[in-house]
Backbone as a printed PyTorch tensor [residue, N CA C, xyz], in Angstrom:
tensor([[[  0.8570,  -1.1850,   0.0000],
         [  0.0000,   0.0000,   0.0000],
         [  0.8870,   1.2270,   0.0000]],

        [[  1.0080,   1.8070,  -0.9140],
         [  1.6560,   3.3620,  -1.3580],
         [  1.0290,   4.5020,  -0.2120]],

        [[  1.3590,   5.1300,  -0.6880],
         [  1.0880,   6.7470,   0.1640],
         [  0.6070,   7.9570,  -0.9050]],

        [[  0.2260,   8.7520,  -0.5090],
         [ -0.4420,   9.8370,  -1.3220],
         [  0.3450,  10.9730,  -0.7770]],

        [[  0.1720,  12.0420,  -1.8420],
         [  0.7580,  13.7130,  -1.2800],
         [ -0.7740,  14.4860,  -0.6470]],

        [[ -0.0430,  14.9720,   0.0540],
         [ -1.2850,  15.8410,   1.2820],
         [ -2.1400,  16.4540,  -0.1050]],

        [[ -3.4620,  16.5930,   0.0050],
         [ -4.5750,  17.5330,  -1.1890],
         [ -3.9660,  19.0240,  -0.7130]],

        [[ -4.2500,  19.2070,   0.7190],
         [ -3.9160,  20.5820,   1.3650],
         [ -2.6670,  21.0270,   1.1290]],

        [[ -1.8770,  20.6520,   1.5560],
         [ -0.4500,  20.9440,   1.8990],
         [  1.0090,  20.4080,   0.7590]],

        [[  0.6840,  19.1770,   0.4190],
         [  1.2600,  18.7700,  -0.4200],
         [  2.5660,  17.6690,   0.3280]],

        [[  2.2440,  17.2610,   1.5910],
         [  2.5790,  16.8700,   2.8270],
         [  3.0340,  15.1680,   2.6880]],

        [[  3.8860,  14.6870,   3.0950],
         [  3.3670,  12.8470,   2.9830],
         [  2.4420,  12.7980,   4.0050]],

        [[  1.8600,  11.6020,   3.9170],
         [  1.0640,  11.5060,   4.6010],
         [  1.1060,   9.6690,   4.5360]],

        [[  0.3670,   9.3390,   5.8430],
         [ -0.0650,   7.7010,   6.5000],
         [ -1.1490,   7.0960,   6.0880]],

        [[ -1.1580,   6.0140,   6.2110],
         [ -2.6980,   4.9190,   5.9480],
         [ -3.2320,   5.4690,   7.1630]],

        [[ -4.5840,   5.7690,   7.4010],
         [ -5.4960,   6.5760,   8.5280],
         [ -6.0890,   5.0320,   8.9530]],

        [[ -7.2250,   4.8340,   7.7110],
         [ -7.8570,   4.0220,   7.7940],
         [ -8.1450,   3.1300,   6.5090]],

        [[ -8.8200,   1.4180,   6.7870],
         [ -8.9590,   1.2390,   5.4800],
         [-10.4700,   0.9650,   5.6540]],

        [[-11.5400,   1.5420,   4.7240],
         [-12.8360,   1.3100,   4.6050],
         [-13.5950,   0.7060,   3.7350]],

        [[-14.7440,   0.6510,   4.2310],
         [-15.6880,   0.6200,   2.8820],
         [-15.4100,   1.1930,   1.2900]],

        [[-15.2500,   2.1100,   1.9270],
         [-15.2140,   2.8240,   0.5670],
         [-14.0060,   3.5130,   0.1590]],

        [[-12.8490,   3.1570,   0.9580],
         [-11.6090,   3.3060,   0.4380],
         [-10.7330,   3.5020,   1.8250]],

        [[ -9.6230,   4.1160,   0.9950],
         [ -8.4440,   3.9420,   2.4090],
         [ -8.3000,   5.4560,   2.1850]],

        [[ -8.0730,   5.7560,   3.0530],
         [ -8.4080,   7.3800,   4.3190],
         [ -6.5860,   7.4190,   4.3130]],

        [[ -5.9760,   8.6630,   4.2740],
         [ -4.8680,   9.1610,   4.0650],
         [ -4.5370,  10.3160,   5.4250]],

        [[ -3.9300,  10.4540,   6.2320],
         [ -3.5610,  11.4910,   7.1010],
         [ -2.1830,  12.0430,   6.8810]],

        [[ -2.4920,  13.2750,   6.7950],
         [ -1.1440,  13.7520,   6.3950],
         [ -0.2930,  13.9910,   8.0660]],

        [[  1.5160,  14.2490,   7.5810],
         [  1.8110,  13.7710,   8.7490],
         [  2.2170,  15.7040,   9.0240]],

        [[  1.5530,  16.6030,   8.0810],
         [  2.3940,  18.0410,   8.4140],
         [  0.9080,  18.4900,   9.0320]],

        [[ -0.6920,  18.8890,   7.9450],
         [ -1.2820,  19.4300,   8.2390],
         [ -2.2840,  18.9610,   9.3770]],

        [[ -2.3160,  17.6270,   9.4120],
         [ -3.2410,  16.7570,   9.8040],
         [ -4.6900,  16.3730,   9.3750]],

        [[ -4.5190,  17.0960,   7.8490],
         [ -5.7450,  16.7290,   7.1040],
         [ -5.7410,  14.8310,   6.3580]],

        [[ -6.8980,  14.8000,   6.1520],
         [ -7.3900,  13.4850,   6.0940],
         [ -7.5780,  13.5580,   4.4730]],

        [[ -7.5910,  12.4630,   3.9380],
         [ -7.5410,  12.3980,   2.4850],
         [ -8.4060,  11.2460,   1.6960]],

        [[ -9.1390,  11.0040,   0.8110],
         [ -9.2820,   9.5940,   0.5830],
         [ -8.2300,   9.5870,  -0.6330]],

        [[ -7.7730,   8.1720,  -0.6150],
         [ -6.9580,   7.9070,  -1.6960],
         [ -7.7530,   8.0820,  -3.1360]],

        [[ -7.1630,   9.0070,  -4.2450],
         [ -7.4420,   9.5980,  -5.2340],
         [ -8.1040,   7.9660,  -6.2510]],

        [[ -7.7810,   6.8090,  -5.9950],
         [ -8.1310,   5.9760,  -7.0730],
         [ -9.7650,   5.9440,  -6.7860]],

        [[-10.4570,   6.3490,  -5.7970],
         [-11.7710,   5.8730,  -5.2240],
         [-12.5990,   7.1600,  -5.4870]],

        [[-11.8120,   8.1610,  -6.1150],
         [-12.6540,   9.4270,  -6.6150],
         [-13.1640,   8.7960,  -7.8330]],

        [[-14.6040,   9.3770,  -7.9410],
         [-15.8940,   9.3130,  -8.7340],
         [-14.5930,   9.8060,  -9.9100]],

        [[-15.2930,   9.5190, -11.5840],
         [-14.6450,  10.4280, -12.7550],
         [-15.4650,  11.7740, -12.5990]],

        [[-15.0690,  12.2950, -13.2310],
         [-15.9160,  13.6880, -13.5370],
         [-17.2150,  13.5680, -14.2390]],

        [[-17.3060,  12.6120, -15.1350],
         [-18.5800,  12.7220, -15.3810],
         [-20.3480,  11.5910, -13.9410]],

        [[-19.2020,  10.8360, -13.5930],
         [-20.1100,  10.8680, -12.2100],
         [-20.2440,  11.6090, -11.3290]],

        [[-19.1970,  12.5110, -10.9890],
         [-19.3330,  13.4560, -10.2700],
         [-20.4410,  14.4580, -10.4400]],

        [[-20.2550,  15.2200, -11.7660],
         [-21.6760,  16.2110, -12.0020],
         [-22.6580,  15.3480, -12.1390]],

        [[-23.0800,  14.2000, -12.8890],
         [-24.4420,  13.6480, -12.6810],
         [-24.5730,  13.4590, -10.9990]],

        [[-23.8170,  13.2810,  -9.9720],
         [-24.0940,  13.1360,  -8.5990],
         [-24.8770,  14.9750,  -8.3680]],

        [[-23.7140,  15.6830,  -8.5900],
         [-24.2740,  16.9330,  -8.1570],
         [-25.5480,  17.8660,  -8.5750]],

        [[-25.6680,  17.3110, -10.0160],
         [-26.7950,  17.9210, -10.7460],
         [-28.6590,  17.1970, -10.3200]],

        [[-28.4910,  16.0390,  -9.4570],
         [-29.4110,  15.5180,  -8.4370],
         [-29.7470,  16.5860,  -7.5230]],

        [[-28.7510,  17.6670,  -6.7880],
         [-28.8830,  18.2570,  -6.1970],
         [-30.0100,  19.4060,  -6.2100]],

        [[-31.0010,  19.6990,  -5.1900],
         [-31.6510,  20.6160,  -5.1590],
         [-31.2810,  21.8940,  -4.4290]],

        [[-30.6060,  22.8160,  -5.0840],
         [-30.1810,  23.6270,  -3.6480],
         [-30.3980,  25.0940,  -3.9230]],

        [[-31.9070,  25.6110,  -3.4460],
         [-32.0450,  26.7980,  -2.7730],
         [-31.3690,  27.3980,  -1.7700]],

        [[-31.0730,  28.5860,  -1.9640],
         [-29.8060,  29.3010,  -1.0750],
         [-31.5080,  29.7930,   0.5150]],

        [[-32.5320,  30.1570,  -0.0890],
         [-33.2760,  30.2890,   0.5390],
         [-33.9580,  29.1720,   1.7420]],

        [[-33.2610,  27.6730,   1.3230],
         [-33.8140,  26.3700,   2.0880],
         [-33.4880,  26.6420,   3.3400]],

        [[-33.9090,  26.5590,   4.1230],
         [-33.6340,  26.5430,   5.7590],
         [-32.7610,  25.5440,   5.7670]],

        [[-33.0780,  24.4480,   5.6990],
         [-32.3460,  22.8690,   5.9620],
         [-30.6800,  23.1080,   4.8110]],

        [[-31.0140,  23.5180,   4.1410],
         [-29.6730,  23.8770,   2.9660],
         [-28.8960,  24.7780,   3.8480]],

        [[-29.4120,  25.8970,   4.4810],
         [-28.7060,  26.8690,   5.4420],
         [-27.6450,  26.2160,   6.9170]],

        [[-29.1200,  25.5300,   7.1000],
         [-28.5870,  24.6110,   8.4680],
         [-27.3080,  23.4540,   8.1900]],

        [[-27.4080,  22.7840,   7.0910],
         [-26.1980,  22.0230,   6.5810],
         [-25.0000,  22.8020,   6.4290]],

        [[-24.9760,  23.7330,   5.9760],
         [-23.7040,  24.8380,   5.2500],
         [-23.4130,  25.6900,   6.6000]],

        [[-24.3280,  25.8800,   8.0090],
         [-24.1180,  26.5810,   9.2960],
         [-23.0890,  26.3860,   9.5350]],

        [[-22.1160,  25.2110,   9.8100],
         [-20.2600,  25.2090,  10.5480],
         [-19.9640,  25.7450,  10.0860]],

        [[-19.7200,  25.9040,   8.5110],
         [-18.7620,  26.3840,   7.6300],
         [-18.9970,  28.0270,   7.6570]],

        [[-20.1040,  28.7440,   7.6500],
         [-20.4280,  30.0410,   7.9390],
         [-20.1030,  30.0920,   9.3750]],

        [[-20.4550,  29.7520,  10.0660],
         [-19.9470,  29.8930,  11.1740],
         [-18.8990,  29.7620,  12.1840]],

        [[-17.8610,  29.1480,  11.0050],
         [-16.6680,  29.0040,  11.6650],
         [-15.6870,  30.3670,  10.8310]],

        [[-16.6350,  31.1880,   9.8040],
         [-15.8330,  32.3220,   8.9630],
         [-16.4150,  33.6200,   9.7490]],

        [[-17.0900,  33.2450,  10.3140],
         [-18.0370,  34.2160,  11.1090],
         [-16.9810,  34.5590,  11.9080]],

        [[-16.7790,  33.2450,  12.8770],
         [-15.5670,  33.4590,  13.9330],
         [-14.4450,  34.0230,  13.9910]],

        [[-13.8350,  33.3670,  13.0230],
         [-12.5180,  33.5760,  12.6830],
         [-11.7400,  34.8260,  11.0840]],

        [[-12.8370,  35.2480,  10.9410],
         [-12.4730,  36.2090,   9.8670],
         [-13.6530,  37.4560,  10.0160]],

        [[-12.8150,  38.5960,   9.3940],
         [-13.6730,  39.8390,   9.2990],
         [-14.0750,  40.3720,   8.1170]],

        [[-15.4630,  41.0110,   7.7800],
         [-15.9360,  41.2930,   6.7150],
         [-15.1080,  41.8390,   5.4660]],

        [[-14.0630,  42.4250,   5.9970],
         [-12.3720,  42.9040,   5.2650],
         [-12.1230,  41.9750,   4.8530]],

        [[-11.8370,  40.6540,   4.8870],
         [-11.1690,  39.8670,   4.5140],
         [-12.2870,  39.2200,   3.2040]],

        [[-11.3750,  38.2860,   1.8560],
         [-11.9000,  38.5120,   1.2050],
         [-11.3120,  36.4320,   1.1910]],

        [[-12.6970,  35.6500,   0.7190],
         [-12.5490,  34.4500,   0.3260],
         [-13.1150,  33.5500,  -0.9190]],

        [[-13.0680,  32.5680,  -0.9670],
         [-14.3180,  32.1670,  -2.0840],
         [-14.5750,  30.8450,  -1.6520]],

        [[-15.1860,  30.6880,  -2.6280],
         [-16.4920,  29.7330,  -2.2360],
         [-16.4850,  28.8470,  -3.1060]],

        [[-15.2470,  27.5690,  -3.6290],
         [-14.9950,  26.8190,  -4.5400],
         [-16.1830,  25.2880,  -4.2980]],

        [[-16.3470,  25.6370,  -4.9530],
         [-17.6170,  23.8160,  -5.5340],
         [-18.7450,  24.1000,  -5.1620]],

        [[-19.1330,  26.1010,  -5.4690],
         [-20.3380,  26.4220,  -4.9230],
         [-21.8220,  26.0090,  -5.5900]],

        [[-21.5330,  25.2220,  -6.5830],
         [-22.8170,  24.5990,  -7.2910],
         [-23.3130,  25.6820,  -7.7740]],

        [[-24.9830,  25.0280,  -8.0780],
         [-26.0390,  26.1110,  -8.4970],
         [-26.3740,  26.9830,  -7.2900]],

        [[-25.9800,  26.5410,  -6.4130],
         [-26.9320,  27.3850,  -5.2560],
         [-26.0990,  27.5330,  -3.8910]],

        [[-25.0250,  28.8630,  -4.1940],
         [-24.3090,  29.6190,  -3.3840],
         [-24.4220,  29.7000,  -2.0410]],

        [[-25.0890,  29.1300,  -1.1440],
         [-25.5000,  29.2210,   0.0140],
         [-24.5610,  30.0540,   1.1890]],

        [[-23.2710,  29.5950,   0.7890],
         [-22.5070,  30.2970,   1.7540],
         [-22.1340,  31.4620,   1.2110]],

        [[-21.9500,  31.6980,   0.3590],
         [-22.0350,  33.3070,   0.2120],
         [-22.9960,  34.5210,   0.0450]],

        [[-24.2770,  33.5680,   0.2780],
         [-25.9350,  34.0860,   0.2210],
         [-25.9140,  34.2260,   1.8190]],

        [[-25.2790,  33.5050,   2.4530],
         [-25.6610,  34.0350,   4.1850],
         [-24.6040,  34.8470,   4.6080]],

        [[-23.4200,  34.7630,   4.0180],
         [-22.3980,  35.3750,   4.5710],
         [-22.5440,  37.2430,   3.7620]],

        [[-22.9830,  37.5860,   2.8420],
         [-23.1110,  38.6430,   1.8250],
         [-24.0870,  39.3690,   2.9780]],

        [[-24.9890,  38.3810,   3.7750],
         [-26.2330,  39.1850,   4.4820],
         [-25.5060,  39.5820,   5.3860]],

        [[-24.1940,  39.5420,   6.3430],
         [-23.0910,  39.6080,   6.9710],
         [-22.3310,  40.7780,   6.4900]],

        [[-22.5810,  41.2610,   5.7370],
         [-21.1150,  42.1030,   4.5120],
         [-20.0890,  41.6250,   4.2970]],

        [[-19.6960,  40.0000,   4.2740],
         [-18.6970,  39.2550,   3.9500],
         [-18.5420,  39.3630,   2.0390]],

        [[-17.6030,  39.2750,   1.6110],
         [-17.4770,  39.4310,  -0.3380],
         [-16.8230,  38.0110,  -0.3910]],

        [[-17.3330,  37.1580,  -0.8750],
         [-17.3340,  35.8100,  -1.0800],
         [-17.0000,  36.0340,  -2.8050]],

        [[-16.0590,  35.4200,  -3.2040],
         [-16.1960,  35.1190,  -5.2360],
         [-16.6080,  33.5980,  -5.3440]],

        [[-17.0020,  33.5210,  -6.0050],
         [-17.3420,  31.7110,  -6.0660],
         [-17.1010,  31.0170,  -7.2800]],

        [[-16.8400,  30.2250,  -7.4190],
         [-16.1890,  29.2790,  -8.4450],
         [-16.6480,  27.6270,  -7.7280]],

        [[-17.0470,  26.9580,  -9.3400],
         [-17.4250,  25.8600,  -9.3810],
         [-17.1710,  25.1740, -10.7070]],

        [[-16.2220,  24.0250, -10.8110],
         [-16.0150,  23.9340, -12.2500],
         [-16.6860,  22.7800, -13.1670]],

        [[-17.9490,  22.7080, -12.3030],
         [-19.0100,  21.9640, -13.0690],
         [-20.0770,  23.2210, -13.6190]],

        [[-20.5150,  23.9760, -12.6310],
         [-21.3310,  24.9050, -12.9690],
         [-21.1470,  26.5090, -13.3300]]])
């Protein structure tokens, strides 16, 4: 069993775990977790997965899913500061709650 380069960091990284659905990668710099790249969907399963998706930025339950992630930019960053919002789909959610904030979110998605 080989090793992978960190996604984040670019880091070596350890066997974490081996699963169901693949073997889990921990890097040994950032401590991010990885799945091994052979168990990624192709791209064209990928957008047919995502294009299933229903996602109103207005959904409560869509809001409530995407809440850590706003709320951990809430915390830790100020409306000055400027981020984006990569694999934001059709339906921007985090930069639809964070904009109500005066946060400037750019978003990029390279299916949509």
């Amino acid at each position: 069993m080989g090793t992978i380069k960190c996604n984040l960091c670019q880091g070596n990284t350890q066997l974490l775990f081996q699963g169901r659905h693949g073997d889990y990668f921990i890097c040994e710099q950032c401590r991010g977790v990885s799945l091994s790249p052979k168990y990624f969907p192709t791209k064209k399963a990928e957008k047919a997965r995502y294009e299933t998706h229903n996602n109103d930025v207005k959904d409560v339950r869509y809001q409530k899913f995407v809440s850590p992630i706003v709320n951990q930019v809430l915390a830790e960053c100020s409306p000055q500061d400027r981020g984006l919002d990569f694999g934001c789909g059709t339906g921007p959610v985090i930069r639809y709650l964070l904009s109500q904030k005066d946060y400037c979110l750019a978003q990029y998605d390279p299916f949509f």
